[in-house]
Backbone as CSV, one residue per row, in Angstrom:
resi,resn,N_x,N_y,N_z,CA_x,CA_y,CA_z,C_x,C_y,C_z
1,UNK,29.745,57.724,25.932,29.238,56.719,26.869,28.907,55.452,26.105
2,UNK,29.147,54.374,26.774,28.868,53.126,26.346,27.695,52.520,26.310
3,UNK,26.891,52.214,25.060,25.441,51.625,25.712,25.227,50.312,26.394
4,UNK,24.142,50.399,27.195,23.917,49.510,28.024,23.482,48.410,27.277
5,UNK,24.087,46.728,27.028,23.705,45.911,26.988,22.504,45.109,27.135
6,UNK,22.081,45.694,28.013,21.119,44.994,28.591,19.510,45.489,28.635
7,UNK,19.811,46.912,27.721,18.648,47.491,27.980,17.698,46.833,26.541
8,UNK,16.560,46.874,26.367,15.758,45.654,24.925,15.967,46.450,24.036
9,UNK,16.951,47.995,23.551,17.361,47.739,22.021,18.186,47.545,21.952
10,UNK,19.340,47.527,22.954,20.674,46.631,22.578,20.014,45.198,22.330
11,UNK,19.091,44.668,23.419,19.223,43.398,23.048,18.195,42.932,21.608
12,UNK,17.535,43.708,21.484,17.063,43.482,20.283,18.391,43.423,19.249
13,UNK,19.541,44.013,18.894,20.059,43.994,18.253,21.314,42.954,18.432
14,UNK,21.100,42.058,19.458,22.265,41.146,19.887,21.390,39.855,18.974
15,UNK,22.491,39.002,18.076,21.828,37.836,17.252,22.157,37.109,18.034
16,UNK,22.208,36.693,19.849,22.505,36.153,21.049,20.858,35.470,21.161
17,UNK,20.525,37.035,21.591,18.948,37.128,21.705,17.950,36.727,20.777
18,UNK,18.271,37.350,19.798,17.273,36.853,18.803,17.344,35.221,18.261
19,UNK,18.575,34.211,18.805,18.464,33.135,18.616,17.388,32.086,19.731
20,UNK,17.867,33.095,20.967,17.060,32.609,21.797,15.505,33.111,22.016
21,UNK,15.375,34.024,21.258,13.560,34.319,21.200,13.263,33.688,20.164
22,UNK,13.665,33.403,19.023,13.535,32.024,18.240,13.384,31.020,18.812
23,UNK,14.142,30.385,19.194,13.731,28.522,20.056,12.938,28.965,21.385
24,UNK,12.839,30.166,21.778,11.697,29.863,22.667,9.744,29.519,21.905
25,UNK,10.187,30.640,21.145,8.788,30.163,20.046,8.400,29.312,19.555
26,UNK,9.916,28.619,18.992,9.675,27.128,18.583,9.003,25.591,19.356
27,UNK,9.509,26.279,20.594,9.358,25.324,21.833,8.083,25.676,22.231
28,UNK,7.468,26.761,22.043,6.149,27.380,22.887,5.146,26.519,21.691
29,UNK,5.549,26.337,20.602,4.675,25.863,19.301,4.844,24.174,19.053
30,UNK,5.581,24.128,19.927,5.742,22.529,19.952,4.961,21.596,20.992
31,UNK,5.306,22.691,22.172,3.875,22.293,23.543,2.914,22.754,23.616
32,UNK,2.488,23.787,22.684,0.700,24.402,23.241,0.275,24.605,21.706
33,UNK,0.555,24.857,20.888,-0.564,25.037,19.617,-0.529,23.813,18.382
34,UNK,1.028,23.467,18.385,1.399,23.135,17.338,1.270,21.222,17.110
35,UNK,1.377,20.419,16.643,1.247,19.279,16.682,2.119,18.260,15.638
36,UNK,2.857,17.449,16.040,3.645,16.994,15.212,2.795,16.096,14.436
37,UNK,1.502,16.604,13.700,0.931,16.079,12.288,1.371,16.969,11.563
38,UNK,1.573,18.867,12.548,1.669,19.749,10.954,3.061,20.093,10.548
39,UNK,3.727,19.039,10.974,5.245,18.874,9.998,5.487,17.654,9.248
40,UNK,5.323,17.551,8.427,5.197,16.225,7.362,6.996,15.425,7.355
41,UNK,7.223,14.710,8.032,8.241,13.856,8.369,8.381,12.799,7.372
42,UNK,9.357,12.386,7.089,9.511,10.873,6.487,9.053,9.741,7.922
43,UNK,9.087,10.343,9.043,8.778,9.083,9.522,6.859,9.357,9.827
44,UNK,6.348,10.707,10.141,5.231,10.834,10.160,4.481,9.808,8.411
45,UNK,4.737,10.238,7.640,4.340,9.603,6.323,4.668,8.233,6.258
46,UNK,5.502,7.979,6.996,5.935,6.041,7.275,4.221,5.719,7.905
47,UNK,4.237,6.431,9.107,3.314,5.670,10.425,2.388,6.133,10.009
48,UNK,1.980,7.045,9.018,0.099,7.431,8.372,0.041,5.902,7.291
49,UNK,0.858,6.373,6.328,1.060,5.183,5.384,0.668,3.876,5.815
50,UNK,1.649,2.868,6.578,1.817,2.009,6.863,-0.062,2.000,7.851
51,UNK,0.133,3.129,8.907,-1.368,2.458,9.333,-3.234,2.732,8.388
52,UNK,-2.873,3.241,7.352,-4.133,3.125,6.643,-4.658,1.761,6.120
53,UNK,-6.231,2.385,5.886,-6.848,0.954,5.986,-6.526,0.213,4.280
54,UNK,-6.232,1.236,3.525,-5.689,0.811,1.794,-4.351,-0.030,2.361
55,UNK,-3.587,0.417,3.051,-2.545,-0.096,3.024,-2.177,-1.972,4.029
56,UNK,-2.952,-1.634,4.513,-3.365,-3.086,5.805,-4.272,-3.932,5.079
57,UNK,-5.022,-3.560,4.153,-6.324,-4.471,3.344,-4.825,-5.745,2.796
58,UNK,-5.605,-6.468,3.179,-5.557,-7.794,3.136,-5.592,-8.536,1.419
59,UNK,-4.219,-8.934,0.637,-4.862,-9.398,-0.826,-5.275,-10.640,-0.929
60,UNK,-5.965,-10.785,-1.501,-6.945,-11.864,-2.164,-6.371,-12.574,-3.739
61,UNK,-6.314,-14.059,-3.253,-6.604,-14.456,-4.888,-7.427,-15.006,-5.384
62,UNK,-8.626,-15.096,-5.720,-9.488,-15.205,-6.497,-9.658,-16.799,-7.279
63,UNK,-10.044,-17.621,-7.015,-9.641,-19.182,-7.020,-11.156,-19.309,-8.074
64,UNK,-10.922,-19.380,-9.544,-12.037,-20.338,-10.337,-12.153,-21.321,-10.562
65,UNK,-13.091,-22.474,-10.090,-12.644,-23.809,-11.353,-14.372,-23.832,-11.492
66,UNK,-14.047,-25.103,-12.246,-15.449,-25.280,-13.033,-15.039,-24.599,-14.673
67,UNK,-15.778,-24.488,-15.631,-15.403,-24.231,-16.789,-15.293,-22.790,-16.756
68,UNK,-13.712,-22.828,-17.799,-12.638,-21.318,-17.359,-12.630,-20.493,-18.761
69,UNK,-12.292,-19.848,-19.252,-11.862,-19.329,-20.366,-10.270,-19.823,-20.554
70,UNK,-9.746,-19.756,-22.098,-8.487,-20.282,-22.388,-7.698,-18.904,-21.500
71,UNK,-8.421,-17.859,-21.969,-7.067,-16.709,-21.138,-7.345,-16.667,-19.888
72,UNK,-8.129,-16.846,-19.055,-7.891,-17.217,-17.697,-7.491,-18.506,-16.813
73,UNK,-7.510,-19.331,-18.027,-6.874,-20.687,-17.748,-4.796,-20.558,-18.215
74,UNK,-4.565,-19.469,-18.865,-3.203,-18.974,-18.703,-3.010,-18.008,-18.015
75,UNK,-3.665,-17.589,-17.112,-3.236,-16.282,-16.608,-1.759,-16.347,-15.821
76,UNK,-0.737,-15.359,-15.451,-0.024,-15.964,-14.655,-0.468,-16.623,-13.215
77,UNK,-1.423,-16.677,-12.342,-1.517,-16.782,-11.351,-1.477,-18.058,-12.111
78,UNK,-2.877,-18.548,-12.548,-3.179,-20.075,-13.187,-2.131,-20.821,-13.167
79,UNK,-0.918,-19.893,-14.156,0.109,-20.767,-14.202,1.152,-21.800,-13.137
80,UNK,0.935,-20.205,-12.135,1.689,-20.697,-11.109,1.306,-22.344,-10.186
81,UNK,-0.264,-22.049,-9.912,-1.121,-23.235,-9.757,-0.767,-24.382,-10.376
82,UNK,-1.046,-24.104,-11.387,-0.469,-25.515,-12.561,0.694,-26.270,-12.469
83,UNK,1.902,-25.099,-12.460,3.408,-25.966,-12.163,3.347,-26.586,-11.047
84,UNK,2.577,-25.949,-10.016,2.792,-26.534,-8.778,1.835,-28.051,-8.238
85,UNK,1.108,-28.243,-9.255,0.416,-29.601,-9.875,-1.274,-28.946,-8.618
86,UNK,-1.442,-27.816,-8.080,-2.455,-27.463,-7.456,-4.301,-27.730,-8.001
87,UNK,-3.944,-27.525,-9.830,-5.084,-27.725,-10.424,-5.152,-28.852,-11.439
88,UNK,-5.783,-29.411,-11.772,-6.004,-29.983,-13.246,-7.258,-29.480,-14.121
89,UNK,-7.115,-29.921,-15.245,-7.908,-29.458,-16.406,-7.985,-30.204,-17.537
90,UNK,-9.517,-30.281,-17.773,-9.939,-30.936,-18.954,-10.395,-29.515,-20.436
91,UNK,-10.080,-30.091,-21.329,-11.021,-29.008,-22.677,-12.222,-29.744,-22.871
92,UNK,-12.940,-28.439,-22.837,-14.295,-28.668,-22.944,-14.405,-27.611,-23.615
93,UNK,-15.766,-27.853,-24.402,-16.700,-26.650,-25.209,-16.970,-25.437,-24.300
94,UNK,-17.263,-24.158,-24.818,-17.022,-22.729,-24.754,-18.677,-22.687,-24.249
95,UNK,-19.071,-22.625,-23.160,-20.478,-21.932,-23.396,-20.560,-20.495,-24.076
96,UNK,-21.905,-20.546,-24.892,-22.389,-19.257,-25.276,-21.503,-18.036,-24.860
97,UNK,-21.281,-17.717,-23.813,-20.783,-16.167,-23.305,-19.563,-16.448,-23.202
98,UNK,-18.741,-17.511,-23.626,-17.294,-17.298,-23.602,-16.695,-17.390,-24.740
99,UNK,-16.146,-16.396,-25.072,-15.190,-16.810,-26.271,-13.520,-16.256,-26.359
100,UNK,-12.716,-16.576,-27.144,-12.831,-17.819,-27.971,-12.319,-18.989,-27.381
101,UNK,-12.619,-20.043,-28.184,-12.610,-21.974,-27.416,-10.903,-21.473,-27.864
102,UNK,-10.350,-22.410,-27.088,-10.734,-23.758,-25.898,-11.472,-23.315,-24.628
103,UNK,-12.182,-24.251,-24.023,-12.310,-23.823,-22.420,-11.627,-24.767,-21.778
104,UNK,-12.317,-24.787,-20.364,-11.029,-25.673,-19.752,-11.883,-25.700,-18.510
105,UNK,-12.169,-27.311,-18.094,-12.879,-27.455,-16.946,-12.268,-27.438,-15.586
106,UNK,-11.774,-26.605,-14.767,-10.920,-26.799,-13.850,-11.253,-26.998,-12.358
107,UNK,-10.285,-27.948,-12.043,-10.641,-28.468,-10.737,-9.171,-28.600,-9.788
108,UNK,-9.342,-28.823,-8.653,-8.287,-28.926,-7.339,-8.019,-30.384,-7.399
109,UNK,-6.552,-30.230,-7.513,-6.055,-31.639,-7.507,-6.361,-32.240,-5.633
110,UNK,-5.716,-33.308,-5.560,-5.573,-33.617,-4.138,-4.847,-33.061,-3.467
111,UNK,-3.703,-32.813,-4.271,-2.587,-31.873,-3.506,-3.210,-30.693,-3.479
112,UNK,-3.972,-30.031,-4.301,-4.419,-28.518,-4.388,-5.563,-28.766,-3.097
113,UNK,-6.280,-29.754,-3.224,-7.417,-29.563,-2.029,-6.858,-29.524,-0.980
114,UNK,-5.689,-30.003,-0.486,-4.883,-30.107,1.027,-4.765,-28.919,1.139
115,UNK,-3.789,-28.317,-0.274,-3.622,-26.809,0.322,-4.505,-25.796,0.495
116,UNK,-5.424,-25.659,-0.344,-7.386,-24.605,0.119,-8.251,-25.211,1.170
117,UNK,-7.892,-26.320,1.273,-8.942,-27.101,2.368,-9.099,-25.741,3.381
118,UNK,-7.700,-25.146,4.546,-8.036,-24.616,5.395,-8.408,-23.121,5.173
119,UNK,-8.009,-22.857,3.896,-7.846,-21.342,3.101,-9.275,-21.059,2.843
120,UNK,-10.199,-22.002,2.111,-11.143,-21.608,1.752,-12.482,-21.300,2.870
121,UNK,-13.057,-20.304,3.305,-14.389,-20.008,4.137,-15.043,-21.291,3.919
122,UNK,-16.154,-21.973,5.012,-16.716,-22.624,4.650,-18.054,-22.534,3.813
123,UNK,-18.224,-21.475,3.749,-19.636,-20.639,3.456,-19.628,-20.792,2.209
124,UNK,-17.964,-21.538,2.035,-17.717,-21.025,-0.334,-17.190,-22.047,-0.295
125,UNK,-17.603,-23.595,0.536,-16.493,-24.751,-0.385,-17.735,-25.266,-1.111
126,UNK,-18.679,-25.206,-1.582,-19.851,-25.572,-2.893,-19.723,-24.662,-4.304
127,UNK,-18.760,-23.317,-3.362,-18.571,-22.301,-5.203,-17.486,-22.898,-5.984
128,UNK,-17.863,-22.115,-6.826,-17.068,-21.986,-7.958,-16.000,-21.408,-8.052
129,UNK,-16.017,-19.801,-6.938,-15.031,-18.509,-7.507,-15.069,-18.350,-5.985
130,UNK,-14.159,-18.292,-5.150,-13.977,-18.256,-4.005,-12.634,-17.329,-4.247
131,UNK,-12.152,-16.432,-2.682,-11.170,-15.226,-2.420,-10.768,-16.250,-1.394
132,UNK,-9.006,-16.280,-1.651,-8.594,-16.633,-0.686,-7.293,-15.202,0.350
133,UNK,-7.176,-15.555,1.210,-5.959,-14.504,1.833,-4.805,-15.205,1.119
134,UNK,-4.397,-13.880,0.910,-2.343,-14.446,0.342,-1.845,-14.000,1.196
135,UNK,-1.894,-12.590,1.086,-0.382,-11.491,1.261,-1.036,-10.138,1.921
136,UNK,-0.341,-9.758,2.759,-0.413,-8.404,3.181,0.737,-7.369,2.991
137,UNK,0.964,-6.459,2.558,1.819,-5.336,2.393,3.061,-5.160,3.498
138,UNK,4.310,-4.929,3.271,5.296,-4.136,4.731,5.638,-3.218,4.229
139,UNK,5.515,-1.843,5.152,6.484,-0.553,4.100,8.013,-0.664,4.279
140,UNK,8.470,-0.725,3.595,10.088,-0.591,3.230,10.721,0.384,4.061
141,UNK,10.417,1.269,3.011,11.055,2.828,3.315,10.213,4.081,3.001
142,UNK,10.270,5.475,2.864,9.917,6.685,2.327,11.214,6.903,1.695
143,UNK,11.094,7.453,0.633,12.534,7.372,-0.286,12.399,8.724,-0.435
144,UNK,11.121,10.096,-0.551,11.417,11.005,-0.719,9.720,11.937,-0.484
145,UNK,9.991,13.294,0.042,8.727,14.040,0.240,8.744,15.533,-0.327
146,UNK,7.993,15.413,-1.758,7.492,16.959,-2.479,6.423,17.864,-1.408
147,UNK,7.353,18.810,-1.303,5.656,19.572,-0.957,5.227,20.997,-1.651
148,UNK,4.464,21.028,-1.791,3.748,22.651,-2.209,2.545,23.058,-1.137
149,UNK,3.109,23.827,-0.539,2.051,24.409,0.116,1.314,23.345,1.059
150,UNK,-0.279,23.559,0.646,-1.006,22.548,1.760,-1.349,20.821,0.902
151,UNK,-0.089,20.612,0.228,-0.355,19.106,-0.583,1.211,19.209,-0.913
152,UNK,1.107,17.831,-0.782,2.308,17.206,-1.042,2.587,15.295,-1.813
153,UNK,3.634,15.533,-2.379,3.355,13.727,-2.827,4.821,13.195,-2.256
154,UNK,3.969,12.016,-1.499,5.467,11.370,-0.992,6.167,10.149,-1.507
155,UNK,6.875,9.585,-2.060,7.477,8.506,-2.606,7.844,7.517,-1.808
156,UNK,7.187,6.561,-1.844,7.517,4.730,-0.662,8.328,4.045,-1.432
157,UNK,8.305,2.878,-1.047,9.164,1.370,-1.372,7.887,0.513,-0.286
158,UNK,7.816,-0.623,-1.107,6.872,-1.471,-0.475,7.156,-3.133,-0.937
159,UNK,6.648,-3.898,0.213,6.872,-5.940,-0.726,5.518,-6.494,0.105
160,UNK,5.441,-7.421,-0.423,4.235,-8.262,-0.281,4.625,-9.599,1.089
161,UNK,4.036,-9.598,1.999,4.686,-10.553,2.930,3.358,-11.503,2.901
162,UNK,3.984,-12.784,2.450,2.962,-13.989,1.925,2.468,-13.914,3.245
163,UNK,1.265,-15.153,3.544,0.664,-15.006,4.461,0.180,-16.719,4.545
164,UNK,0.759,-17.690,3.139,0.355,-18.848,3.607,1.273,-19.491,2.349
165,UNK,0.644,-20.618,2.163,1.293,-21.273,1.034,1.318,-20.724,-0.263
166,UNK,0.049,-20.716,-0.734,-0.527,-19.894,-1.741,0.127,-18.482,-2.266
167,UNK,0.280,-17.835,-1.201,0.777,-16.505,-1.132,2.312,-16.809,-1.466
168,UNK,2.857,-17.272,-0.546,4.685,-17.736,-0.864,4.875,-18.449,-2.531
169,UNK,3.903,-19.125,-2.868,4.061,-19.079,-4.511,3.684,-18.150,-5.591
170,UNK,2.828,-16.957,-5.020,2.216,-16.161,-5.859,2.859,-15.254,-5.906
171,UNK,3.714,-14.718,-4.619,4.541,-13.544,-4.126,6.089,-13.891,-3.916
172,UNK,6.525,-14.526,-4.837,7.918,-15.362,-4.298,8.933,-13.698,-4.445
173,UNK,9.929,-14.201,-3.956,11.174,-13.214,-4.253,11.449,-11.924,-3.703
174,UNK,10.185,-11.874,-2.665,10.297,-10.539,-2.025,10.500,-9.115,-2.822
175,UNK,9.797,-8.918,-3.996,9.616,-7.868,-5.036,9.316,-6.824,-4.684
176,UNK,10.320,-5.521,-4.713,9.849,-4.399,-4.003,9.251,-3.743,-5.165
177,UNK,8.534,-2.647,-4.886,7.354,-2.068,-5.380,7.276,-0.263,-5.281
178,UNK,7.261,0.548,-6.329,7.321,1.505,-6.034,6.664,2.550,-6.057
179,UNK,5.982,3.436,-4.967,4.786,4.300,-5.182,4.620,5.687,-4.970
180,UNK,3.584,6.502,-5.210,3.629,8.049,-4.762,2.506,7.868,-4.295
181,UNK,2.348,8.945,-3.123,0.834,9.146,-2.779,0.995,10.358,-2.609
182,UNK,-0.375,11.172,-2.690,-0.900,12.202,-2.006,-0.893,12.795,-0.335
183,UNK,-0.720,13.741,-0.062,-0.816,14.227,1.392,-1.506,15.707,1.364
184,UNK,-2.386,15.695,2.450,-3.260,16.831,2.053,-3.153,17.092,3.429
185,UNK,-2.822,19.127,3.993,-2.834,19.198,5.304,-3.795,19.956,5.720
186,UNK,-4.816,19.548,6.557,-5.945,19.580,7.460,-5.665,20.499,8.350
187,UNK,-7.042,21.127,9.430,-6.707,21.808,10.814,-6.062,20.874,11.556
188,UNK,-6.099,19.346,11.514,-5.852,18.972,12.630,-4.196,18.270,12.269
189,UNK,-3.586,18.947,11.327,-2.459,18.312,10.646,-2.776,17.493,9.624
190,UNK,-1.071,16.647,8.462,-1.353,16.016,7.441,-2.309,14.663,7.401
191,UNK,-2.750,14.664,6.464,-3.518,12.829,6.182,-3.176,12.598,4.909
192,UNK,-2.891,11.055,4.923,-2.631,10.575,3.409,-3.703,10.168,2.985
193,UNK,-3.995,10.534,1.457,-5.065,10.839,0.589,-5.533,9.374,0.613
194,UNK,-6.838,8.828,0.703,-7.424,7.299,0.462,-8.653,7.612,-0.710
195,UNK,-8.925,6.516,-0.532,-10.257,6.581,-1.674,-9.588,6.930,-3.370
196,UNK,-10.429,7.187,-3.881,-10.452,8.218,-5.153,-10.371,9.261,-5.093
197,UNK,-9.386,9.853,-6.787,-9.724,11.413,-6.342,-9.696,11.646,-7.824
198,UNK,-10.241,13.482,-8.255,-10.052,13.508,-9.368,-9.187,14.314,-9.602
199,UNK,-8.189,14.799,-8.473,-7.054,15.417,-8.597,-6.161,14.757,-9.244
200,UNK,-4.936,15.386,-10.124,-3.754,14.540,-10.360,-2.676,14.119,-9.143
201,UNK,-2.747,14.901,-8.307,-2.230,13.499,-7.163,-2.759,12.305,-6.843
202,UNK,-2.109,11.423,-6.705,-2.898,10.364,-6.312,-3.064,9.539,-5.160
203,UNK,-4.308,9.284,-4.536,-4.553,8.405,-3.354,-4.159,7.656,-3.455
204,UNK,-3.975,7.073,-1.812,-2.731,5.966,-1.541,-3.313,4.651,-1.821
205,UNK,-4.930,4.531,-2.362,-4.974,3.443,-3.444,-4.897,3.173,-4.904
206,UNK,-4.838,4.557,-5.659,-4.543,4.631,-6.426,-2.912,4.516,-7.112
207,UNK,-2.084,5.115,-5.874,-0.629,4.761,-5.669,-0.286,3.191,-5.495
208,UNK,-1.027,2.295,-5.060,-0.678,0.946,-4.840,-1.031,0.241,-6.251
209,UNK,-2.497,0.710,-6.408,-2.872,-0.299,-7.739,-1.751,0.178,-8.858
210,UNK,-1.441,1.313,-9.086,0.138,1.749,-10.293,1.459,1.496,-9.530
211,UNK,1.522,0.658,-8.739,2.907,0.771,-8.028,3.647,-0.154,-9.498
212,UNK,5.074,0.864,-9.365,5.895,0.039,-10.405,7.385,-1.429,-9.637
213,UNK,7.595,-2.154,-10.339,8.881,-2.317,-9.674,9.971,-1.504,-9.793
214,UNK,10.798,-1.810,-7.989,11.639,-0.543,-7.663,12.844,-1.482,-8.565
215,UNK,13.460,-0.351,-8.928,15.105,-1.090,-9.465,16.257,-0.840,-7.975
């Protein structure tokens, strides 16, 4: 006699069935328990990435004049300032806590004051050392995702999108940038690692401040 098809150990033994009690599970874990945080995606790690608050912080450049040190009166930023006729500078004597001379008294040309006039807070046009906005971050791409278990490190591409004048000379050339971060998975699905850590993975600010250039 022929066995019946249809009875559940034939069909247990049909790989018909067992494909389809597979994707029903899959599907039952996709609408009621499961959550697309606890599958770590290149595009999930795009949209954590891209929306953290390390990654949206806003850069700053840091504007001194008044009397400078010689190596912060070459720094590259300085420099950039300089070619662009933004600062001038006199040598002057080293106070006490700076060494070594030359110093360098620095100030905003006319052209440089046009361009900080609207940049600078008003709360800081009497300082000395004022933060201005440049540049904010765009993510590129995810180029690649390690995982072990409940941690993983994912590999970006990142560039600096100026944000004013200042920024378009400080950030010229659209320089991509290359990083790893940490991913750590939670009850409620993955999160990318922020802050500090004293793990050897590294948080996704610790991944930005070592970002290398991408070739």
């Amino acid at each position: 006699m022929q066995p019946n098809l249809s009875t559940p150990s034939a069909a247990g033994r049909d790989p018909r069935w067992n494909v389809r009690l597979i994707s029903a599970l899959v599907l039952l874990c996709l609408t009621t328990a499961c959550s697309p945080r606890d599958f770590l995606t290149r595009r999930l790690a795009t949209d954590l990435i891209a929306g953290s608050d390390s990654f949206k912080a806003t850069q700053k450049f840091w504007l001194r004049t008044g009397t400078t040190s010689n190596q912060d009166y070459y720094s590259p930023e300085s420099m950039v300032l300089q070619h662009r006729g933004w600062i001038t500078a006199d040598k002057v004597a080293c106070p006490p806590a700076v060494a070594p001379p030359p110093c360098w008294d620095v100030a905003l040309s006319p052209l440089g004051v046009g361009i900080f006039r609207d940049l600078i807070p008003a709360n800081t046009l009497q300082s000395q050392y004022f933060g201005v906005p440049v540049a904010h971050r765009e993510l590129v791409r995810v180029t690649g995702i390690s995982k072990n278990g409940a941690v993983a490190d994912v590999d970006f591409v990142w560039k600096w999108l100026p944000l004013n004048e200042v920024g378009q000379a400080l950030y010229a050339g659209g320089v991509l940038y290359k990083s790893t971060v940490a991913f750590r998975l939670y009850d409620d699905g993955w999160r990318v690692v922020e802050g500090t850590t004293p793990k050897s993975n590294q948080s996704l600010d610790e991944a930005l401040k070592n970002a290398q250039p991408a070739q």
